[in-house]
DOTOR-563050 format. One record per residue (C-alpha): residue number from 0; residue in one letter; x, y, z. Coordinates in Angstrom, 3 decimals. Last residue first. Example, Ala and Ser with C-alpha at 12.3 -4.5 7.8 and 13.67 -1.06 7.14 Angstrom:
{1 'S' {13.670 -1.060 7.140}};
{0 'A' {12.300 -4.500 7.800}};
***
This chain:
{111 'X' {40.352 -0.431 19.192}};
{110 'X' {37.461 1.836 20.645}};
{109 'X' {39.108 4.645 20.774}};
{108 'X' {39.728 4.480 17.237}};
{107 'X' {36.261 4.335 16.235}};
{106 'X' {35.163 7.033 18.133}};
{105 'X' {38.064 8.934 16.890}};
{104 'X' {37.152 8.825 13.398}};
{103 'X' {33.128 9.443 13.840}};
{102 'X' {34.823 12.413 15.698}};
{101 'X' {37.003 13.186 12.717}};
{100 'X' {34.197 13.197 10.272}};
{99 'X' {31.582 14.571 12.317}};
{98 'X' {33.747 17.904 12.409}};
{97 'X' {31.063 20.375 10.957}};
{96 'X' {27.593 18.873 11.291}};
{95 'X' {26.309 18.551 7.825}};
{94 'X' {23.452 21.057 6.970}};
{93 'X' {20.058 19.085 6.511}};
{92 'X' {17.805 20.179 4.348}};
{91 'X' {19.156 17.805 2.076}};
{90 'X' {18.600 14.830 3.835}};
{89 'X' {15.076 15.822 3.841}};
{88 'X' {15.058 16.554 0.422}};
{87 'X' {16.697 12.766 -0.399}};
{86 'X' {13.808 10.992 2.067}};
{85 'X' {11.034 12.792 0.661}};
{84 'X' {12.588 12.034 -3.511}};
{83 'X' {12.707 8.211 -2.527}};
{82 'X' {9.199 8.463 -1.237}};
{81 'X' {7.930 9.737 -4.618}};
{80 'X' {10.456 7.516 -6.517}};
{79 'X' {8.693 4.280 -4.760}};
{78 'X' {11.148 2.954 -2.878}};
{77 'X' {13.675 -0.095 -3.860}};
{76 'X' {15.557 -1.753 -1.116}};
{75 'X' {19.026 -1.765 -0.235}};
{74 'X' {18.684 -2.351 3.442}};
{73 'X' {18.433 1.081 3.929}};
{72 'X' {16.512 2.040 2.322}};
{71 'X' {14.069 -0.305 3.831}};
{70 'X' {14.662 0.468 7.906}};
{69 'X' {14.195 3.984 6.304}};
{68 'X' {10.659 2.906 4.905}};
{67 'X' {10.346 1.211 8.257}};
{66 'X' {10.795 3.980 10.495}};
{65 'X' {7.718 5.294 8.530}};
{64 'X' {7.730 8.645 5.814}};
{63 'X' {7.505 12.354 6.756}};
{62 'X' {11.000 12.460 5.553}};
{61 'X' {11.923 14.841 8.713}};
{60 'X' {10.223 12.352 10.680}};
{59 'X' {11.702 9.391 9.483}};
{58 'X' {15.429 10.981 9.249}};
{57 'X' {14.900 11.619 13.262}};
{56 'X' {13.633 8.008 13.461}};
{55 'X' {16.535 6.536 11.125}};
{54 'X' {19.427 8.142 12.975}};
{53 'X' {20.320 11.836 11.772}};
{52 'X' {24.250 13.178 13.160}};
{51 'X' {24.048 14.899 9.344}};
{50 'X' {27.104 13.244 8.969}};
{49 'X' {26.175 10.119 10.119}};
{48 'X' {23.076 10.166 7.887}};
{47 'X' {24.912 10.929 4.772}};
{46 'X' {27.187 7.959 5.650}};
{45 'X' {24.069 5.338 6.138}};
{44 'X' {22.801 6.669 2.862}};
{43 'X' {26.146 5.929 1.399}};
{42 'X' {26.945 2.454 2.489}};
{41 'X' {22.861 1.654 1.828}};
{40 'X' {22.996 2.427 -2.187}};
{39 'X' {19.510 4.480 -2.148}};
{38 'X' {17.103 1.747 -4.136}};
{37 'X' {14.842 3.484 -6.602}};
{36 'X' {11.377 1.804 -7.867}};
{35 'X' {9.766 -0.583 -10.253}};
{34 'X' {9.222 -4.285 -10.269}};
{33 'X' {8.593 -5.782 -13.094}};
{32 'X' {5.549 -5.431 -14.798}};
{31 'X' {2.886 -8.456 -14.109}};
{30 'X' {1.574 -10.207 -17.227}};
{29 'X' {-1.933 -9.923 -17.500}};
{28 'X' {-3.818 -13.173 -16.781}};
{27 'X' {-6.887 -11.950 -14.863}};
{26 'X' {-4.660 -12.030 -11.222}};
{25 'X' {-1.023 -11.472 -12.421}};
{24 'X' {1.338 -13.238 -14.171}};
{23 'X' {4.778 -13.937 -13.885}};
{22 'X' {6.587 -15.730 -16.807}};
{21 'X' {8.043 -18.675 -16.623}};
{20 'X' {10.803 -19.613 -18.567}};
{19 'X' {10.897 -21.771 -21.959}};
{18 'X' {12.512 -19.636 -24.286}};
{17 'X' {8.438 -18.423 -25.804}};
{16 'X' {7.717 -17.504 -22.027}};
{15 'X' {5.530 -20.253 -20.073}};
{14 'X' {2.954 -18.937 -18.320}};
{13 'X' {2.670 -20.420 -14.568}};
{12 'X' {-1.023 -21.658 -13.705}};
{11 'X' {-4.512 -20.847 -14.646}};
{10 'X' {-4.728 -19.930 -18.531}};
{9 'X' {-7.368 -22.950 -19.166}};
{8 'X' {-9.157 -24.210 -16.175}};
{7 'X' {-8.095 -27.503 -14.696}};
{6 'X' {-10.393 -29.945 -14.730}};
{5 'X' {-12.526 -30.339 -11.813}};
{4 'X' {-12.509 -32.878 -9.222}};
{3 'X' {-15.989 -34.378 -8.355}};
{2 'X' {-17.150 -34.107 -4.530}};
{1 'X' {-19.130 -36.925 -3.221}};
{0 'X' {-22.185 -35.877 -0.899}};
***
């Protein structure tokens, strides 16, 4: 048996935009949104997390979310604003532990 190609079916492919770029397109030709989401800036997650003495596990569990959602945040990646929200009440529910600052401090001092 001798397979035939086929010509290439109309709409299939990369969409050019009216400037010339591509556009991205999803399966049945709709153009895909961008993508949507909040990103925690990772410096300052990290930092709310030392203070609270949370690592990513503890923060996990109080978040009700995966090690790898945290693992996400944070790298800098966007969440969906539902799980965003989780992971910003939990840290909030969260007093601060009084004197982190200056142990944090000396720990990294004593290590010079």
């Amino acid at each position: 048996m001798k397979l035939k190609a086929r010509p290439p079916r109309s709409g299939s492919g990369p969409t050019p935009n009216p400037d010339g770029r591509l556009a991205l397109v999803a399966a049945g030709g709709q153009p895909r949104r961008p993508s949507s989401g909040i990103a925690f800036k990772a410096s300052v997650l990290r930092e709310q997390m030392r203070l609270r003495g949370l690592s990513g596990a503890a923060l996990a569990r109080l978040a009700q979310v995966s090690d790898a959602t945290i693992s996400n945040a944070l790298a800098g990646r966007r969440l969906h604003p539902d799980t965003f929200r989780r992971i910003a009440a939990a840290l909030a529910a969260v007093a601060l532990v009084p004197g982190m600052d200056a142990l944090a401090e000396l720990g990294e001092t004593a290590a010079r």
